[in-house]
C-alpha positions in Angstrom: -17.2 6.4 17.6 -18.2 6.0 14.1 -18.7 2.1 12.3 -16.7 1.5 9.4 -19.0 1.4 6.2 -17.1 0.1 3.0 -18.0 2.8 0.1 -19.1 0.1 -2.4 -20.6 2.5 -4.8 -17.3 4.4 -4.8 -15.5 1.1 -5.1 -16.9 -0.3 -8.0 -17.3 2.1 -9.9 -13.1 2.8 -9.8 -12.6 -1.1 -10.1 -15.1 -1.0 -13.2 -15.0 1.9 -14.7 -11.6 3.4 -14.1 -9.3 0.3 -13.3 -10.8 -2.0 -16.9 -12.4 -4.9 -14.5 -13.9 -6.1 -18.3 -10.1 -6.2 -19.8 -8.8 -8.0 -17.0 -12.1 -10.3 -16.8 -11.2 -11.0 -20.5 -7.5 -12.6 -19.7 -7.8 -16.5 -20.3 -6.2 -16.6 -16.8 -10.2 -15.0 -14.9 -12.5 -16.6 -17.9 -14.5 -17.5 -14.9 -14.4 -14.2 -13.6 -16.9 -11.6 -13.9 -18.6 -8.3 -12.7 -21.3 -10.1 -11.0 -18.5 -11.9 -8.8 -16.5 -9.1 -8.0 -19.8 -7.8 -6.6 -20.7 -10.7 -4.8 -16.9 -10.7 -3.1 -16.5 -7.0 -2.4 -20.2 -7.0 -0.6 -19.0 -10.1 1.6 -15.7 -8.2 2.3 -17.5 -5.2 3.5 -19.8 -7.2 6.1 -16.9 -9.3 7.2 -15.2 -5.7 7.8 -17.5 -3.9 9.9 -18.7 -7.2 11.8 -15.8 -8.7 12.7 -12.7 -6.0 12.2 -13.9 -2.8 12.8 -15.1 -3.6 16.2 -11.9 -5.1 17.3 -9.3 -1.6 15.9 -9.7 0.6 18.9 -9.8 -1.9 21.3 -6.5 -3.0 19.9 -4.5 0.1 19.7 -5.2 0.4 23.1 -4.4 -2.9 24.7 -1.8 -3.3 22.5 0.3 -6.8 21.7 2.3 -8.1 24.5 5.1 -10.0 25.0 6.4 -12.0 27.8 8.9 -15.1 28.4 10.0 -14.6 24.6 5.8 -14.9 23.4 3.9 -12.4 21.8 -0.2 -12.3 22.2 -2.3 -10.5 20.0 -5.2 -7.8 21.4 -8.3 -9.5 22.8 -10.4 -10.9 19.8 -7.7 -10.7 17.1 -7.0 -14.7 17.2 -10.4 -15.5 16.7 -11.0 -12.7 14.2 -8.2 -14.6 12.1 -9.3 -17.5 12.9 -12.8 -16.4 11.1 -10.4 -14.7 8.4 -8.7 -18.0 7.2 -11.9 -20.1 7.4 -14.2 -17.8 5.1 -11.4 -18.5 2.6 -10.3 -14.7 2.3 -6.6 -15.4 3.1 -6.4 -17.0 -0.7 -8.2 -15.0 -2.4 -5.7 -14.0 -4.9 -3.6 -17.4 -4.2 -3.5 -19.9 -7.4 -6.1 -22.6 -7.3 -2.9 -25.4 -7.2 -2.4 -24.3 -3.9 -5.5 -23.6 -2.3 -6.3 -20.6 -3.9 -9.4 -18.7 -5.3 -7.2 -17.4 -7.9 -9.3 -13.9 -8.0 -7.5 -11.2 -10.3 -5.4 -8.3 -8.3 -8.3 -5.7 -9.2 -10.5 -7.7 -6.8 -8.0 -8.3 -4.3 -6.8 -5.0 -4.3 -10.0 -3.2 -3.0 -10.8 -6.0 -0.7 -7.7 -5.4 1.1 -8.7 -1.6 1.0 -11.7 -2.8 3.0 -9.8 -4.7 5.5 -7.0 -2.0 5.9 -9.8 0.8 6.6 -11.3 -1.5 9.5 -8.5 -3.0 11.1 -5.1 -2.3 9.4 -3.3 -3.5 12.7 -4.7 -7.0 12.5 -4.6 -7.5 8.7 -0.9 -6.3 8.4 -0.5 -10.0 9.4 -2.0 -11.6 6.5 0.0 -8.8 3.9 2.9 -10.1 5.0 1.8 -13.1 4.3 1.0 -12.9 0.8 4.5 -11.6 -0.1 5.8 -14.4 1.2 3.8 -16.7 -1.5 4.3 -14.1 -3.4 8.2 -14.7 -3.3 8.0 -18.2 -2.9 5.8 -18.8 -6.3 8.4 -17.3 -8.0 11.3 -18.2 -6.5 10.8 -21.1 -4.5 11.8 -24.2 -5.7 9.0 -27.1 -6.1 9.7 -29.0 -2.8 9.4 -25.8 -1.2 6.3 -24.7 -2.8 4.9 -27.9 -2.0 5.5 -27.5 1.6 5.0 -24.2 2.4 2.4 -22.4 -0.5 -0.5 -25.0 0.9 -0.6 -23.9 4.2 0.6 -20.1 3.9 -2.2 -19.8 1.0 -4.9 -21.0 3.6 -3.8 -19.0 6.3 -2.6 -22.0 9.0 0.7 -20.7 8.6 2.0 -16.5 8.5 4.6 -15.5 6.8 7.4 -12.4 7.3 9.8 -10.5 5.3 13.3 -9.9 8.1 15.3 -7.4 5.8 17.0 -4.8 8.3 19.3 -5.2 11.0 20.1 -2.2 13.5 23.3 -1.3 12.4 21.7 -1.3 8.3 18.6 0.7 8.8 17.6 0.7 5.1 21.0 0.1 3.8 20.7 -3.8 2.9 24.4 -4.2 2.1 25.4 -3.8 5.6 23.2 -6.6 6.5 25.6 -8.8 9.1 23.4 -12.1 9.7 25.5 -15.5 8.7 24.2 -18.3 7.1 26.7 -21.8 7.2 26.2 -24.7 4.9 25.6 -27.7 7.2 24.4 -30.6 4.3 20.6 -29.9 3.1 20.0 -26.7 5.5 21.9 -23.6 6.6 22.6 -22.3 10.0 21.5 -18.9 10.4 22.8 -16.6 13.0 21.9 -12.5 13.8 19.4 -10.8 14.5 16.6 -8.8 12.9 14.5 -5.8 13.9 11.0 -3.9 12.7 9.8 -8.0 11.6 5.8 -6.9 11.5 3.8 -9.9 13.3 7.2 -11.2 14.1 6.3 -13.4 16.2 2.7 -14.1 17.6 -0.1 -16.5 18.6 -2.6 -16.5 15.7 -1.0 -18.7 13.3 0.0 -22.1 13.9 3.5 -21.5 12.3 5.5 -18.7 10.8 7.5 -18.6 7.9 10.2 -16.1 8.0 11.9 -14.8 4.6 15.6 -13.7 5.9 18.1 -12.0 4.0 21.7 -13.7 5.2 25.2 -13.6 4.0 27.5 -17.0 3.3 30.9 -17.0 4.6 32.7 -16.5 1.3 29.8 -14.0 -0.2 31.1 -11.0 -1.7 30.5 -7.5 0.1 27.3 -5.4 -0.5 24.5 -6.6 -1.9 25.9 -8.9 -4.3 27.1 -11.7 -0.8 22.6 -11.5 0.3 20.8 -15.0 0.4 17.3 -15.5 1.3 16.4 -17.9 3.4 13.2 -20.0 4.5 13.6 -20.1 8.3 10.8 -21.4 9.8 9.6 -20.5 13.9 8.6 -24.3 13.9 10.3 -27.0 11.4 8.2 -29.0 9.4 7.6 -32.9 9.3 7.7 -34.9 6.7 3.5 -34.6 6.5 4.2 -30.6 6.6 2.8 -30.5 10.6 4.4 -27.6 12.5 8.1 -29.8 14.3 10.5 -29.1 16.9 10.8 -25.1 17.7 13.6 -23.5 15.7 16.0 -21.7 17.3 14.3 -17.9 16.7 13.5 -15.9 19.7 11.3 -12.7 20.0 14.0 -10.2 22.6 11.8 -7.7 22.3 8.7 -5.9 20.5 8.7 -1.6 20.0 6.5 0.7 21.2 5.5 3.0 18.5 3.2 5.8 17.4 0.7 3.6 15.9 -0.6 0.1 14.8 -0.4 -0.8 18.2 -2.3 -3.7 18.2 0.7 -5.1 15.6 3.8 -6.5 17.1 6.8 -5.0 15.8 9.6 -7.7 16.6 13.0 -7.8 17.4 14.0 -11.7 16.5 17.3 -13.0 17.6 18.3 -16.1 15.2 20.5 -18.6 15.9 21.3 -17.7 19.6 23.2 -21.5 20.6 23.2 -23.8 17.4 22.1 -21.3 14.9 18.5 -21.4 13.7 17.8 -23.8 10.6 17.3 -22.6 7.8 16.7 -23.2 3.3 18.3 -21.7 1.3 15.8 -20.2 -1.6 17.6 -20.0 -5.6 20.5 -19.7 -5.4 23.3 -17.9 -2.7 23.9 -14.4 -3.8 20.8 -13.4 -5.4 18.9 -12.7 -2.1 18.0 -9.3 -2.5 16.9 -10.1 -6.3 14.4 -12.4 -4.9 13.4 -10.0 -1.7 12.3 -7.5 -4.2 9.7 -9.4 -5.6 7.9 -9.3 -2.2 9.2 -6.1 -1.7 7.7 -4.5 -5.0 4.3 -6.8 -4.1 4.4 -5.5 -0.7 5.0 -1.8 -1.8 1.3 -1.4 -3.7 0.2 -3.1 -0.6 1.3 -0.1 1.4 0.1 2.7 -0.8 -3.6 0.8 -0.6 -3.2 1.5 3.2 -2.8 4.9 2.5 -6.1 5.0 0.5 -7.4 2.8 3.3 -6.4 4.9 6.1 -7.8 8.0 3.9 -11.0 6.7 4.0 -11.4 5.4 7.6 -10.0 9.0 8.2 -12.9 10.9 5.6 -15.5 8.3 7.7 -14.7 9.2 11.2 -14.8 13.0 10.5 -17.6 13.1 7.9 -19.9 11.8 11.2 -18.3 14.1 13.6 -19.3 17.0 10.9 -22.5 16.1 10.9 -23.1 15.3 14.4 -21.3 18.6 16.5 -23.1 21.2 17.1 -21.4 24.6 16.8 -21.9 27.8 16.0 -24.6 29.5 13.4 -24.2 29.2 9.9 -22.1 32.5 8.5 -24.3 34.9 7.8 -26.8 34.7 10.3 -27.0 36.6 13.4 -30.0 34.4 15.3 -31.8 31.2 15.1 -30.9 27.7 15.7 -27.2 26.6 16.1 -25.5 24.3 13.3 -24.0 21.0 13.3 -20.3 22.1 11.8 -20.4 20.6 8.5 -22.7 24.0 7.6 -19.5 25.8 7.6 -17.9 26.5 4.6 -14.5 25.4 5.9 -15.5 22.4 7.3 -17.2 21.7 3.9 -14.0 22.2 1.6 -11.7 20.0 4.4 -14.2 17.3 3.8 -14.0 17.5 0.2 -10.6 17.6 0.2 -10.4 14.4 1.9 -13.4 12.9 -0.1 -11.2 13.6 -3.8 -7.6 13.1 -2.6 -8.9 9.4 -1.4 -11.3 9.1 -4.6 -8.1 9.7 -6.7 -5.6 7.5 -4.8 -8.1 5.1 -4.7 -8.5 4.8 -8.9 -4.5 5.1 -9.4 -3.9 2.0 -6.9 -6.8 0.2 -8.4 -5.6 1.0 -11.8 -2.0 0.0 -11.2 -3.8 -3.7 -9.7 -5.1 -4.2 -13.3 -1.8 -3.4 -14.6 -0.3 -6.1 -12.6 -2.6 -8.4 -13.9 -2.1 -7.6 -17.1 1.8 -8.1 -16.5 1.1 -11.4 -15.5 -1.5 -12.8 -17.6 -2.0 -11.3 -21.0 -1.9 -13.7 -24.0 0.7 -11.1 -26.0 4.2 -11.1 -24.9 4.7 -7.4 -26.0 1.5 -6.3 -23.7 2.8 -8.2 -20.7 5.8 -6.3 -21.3 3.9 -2.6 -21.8 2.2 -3.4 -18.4 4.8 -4.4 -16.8 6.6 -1.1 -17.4 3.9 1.0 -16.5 3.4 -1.2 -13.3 7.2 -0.9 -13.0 6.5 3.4 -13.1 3.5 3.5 -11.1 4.5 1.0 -7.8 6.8 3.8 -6.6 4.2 6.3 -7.0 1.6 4.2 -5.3 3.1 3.5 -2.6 4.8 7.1 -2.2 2.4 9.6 -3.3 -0.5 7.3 -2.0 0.6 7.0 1.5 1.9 10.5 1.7 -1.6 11.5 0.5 -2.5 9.3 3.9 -0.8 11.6 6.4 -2.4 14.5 5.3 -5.8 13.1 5.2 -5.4 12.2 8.2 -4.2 14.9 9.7 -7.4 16.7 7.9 -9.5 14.6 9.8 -8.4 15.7 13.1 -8.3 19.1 12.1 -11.9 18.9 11.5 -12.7 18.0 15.3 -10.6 20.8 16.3 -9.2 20.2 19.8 -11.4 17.1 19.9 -9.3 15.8 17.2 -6.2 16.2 19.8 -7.7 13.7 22.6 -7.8 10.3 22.0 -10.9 9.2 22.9 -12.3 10.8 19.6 -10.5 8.5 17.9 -9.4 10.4 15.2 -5.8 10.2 16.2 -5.7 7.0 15.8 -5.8 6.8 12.2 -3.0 9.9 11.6 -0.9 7.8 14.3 -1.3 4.5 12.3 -0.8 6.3 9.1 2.7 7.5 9.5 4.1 4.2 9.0 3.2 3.8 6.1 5.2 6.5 4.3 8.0 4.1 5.6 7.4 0.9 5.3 9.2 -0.7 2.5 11.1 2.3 1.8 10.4 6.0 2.7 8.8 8.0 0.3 12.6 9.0 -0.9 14.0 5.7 -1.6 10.5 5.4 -3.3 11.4 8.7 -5.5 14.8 8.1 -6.4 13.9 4.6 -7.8 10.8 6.6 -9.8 13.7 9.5 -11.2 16.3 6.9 -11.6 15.3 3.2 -12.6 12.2 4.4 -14.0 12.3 7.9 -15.8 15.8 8.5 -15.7 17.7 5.2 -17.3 15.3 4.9 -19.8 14.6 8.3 -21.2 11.2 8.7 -19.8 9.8 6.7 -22.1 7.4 4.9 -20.4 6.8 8.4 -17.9 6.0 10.1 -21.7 3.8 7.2 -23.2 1.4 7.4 -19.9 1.3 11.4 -20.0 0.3 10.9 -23.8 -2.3 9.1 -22.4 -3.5 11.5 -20.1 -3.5 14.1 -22.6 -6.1 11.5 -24.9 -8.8 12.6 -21.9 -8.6 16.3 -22.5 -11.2 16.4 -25.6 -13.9 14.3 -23.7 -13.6 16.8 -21.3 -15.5 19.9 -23.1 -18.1 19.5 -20.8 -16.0 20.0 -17.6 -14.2 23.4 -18.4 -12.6 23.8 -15.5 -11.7 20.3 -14.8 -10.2 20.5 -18.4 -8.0 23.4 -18.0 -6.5 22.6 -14.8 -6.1 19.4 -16.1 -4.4 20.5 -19.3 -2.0 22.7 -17.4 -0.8 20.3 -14.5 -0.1 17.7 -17.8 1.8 20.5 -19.4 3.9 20.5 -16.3 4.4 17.2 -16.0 5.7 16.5 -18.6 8.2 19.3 -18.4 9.1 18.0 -15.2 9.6 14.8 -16.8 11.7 16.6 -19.7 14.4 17.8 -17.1 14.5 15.0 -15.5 15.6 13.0 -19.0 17.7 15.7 -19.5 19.9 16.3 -16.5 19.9 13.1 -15.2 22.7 11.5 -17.1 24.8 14.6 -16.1 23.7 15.3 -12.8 21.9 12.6 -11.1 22.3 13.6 -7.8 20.4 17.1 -8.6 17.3 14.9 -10.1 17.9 13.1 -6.6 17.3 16.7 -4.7 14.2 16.7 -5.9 13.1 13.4 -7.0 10.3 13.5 -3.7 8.6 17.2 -5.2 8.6 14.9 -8.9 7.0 12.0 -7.0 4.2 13.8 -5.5 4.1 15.8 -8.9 3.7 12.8 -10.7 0.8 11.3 -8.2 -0.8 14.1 -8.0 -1.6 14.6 -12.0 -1.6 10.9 -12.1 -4.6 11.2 -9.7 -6.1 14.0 -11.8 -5.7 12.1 -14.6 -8.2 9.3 -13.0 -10.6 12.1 -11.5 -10.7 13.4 -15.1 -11.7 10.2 -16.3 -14.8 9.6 -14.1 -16.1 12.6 -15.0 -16.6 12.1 -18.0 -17.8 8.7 -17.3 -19.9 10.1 -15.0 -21.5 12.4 -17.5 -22.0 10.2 -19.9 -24.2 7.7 -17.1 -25.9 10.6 -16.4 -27.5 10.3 -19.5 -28.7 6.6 -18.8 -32.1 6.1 -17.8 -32.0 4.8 -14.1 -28.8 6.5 -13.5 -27.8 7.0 -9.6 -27.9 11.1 -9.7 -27.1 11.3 -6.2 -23.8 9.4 -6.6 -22.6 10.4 -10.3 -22.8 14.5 -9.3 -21.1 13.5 -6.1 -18.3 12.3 -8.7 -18.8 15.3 -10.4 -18.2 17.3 -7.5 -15.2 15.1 -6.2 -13.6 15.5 -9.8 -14.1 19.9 -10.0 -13.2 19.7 -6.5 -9.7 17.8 -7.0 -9.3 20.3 -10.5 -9.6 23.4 -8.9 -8.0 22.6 -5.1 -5.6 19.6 -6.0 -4.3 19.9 -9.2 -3.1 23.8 -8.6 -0.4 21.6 -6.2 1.4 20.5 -9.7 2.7 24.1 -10.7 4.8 24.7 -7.0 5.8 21.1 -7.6 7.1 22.0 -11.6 8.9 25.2 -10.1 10.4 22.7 -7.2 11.7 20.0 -9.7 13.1 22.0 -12.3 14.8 25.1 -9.7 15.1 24.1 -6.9 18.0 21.5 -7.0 20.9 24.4 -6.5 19.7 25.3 -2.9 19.0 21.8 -2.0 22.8 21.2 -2.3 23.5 24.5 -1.5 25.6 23.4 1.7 28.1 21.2 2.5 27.2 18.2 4.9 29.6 19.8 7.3 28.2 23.8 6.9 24.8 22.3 8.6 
């Protein structure tokens, strides 16, 4: 089995070169935020990684989390490792100072969470979760609540959950059936929830469940959703974990992957009802959800790049440690370890630049969050925020999609090997599928991109970032065939983008036929446009005295690679987005 090994170099490089660490290091909001700290933070993240998580992943996808008498226990090792997690401080990392926090900027978090997704995405699901719930709760919340809950969540004492679906709803939220009765400061909250991630377990000393309820009088569909605070154990007036609320764990699934993370049914309100606060104001649950739902969907597509990497790790050593075979060619002499073979060799590379690219693009939307939040101008926060607004569908979707197959890849490279599970590499395509679900599949991800975000306003924000890829193509004279694959995936982008504009207002349900060919369009030029950049960024540090050959023609070789393997993907995809809508909707529901 291989040992997780962070790629710093290829880290901060994206987060400085590609994401604009310097821009976002020059928001009053990170004045005492620099390079030298981002460093410093990242190279602590990587030991706490392979010391600490990495040892504990395999072990836990095969014991597994268990549940008995209504309890759940984490793998062997997993408390502890959490216990270590919340100590060194990492749980607030991105959490405001007010509350505990270290108040770091997104673009650091971001790749830190990278890091601890690639060692042990099982275990530090649990804190993700967690950090939509502040997320939620900082905006939303109101001050007594913050008060109560941000302190302790921000630390780490206390998890928190999102409890969405139901199993008559799957993903359709307006069918949601759990009741939620005044009774004077609280609510009593009765139904019952399924998929809650770290639902219920024995690492934190409380959880704090976010869950989506309806009022008696609410209206139907979305518009009647609440959220709630409902709390496994109800605070005392000093904020120590109370008297056990009425939640109970029935059951938790057995799935494909990410064993060693329970996936909880919780029953609510089973006698009494369970107690819970109402956040805002009634009716404007699923406003408020979405805050930790668009906060958790970047999460997602970074454990897609995380997973990718693991993935590219785990193979790359198998590559070079098999022996098989001679090298093509030769008829005698020694016998080859398999990464002499030519087809090995363009697998590899193909999971080396699809992971490089996702990588930039989810780092580069981190900034843009960041930028959302914090910049001085009102009319830049309101730029970024429309770009992060087009790019959090694409993260998560294209990212995690990218996942799957880099995965898959890597057990492809250990042939039958990859197969058996003792290798280990089926581990990581097991615990990868998830993610092209979680928070929405990649097609509720791609009919938000062609609706909410290209189609109601005219592509202009979609056209304004192709623009900006096109600014690249000039610097890249140097790179001729990363330049004209470049130039002719842009081309089809944006005439992609054109039809969507154009049909949409007409005929949205073609666009929907093929919104998912347009979001992995758009993520894949998206991740060209990114590869393009660090070439020539890596040219030009090639010039530089000192300069790290080794690892800038490595990015030179990741870039061509990606313009002459990846990018040839776009021109299928242009065909598929504007043609192919007739024979999607070809047949009737009832002719199938």
């Amino acid at each position: 089995m291989s040992t997780y090994s962070a790629p710093l170099k290829d880290i901060q490089f994206a987060v400085r070169e590609l994401a604009g660490l310097a821009e976002v290091t020059a928001l009053p909001a990170f004045g005492e935020v620099n390079a030298e700290l981002a460093q410093q933070v990242l190279e602590e993240a990587a030991k706490f990684a392979r010391e600490v998580l990495d040892p504990l992943n395999r072990a836990g996808d095969r014991q597994g989390a268990m549940l008995a008498d209504g309890k759940v226990t984490a793998p062997a090792g997993f408390k502890e490792a959490y216990r270590q997690f919340i100590e060194a401080g990492w749980n607030g990392l991105a959490g405001q100072p007010q509350y505990g926090g270290q108040g770091l900027p997104h673009v650091i978090a971001t790749p830190v969470q990278e890091i601890w997704k690639s060692a042990n995405m099982a275990l530090c699901l649990c804190p993700m979760l967690t950090s939509g719930v502040i997320e939620a709760l900082k905006v939303h919340g109101s001050p007594a609540q913050q008060q109560l809950y941000l302190p302790k969540l921000t630390a780490g004492e206390w998890a928190g959950t999102m409890n969405l679906t139901e199993p008559q709803a799957g993903s359709d939220l307006s069918a949601v059936r759990t009741r939620a009765v005044r009774e004077g400061d609280h609510y009593r909250i009765q139904g019952t929830k399924i998929f809650i991630t770290w639902g219920e377990h024995d690492m934190a000393g409380n959880i704090v469940h976010l869950v989506l309820a309806r009022t008696p009088d609410a209206p139907e569909g979305v518009k009647g959703i609440s959220l709630f605070i409902v709390p496994k154990y109800l605070p005392k007036a000093d904020g120590a974990p109370g008297e056990r609320n009425e939640i109970r764990c029935v059951s938790i699934e057995h799935k494909m992957g990410i064993h060693g993370s329970p996936t909880c049914v919780l029953a609510y309100g089973d006698q009494k009802g369970a107690i819970g606060y109402l956040v805002g104001e009634e009716n404007r649950g699923l406003e408020y959800m979405f805050t930790m739902m668009n906060h958790a969907r970047l999460a997602v597509g970074v454990e897609g790049v995380a997973i990718g990497e693991r993935s590219y790790q785990h193979a790359l050593d198998y590559a070079k440690s098999r022996v098989q075979g001679r090298e093509i060619g030769q008829r005698a002499g020694d016998r080859v370890t398999i990464i002499h073979h030519p087809d090995v060799r363009r697998m590899l590379m193909s999971m080396r630049a699809q992971t490089e690219a996702m990588r930039a693009l989810a780092y580069f939307a981190a900034a843009t969050l960041d930028k959302a939040r914090h910049h001085p101008d009102p009319s830049e926060q309101r730029r970024s925020q429309g770009l992060l607004d087009l790019l959090t569908p694409v993260v998560k979707g294209w990212c995690t999609e990218q996942g799957v197959e880099v995965a898959s890849t890597g057990v492809q490279i250990h042939g039958g090997m990859g197969f058996i599970e003792e290798t280990g590499a089926a581990q990581y395509l097991r615990d990868a599928r998830i993610t092209t679900i979680y928070e929405g599949t990649t097609g509720i991800q791609a009919n938000d991109l062609v609706g909410r975000k290209v189609g109601y306003e005219k592509g202009a924000t979609a056209l304004a970032v192709i623009a900006a890829m096109r600014s690249v193509e000039p610097a890249l004279a140097a790179e001729a065939s990363v330049r004209a694959s470049f130039k002719e995936a842009v081309d089809g982008l944006e005439a992609a983008t054109r039809w969507i504009v154009e049909t949409f207002p007409a005929d949205p349900r073609a666009v929907a036929a093929v919104s998912v060919p347009y979001l992995k369009l758009f993520g894949t030029v998206a991740g060209g446009w990114m590869m393009a950049r660090s070439a020539v960024i890596a040219r030009q540090q090639l010039e530089q005295p000192e300069a790290d050959q080794d690892f800038l023609q490595g990015k030179l070789a990741s870039a061509r690679f990606y313009a002459e393997h990846e990018l040839p993907r776009a021109l299928p995809l242009v065909r598929e987005v504007t043609r192919g809508a007739g024979s999607v909707l070809a047949l009737s529901p009832d002719k199938y």
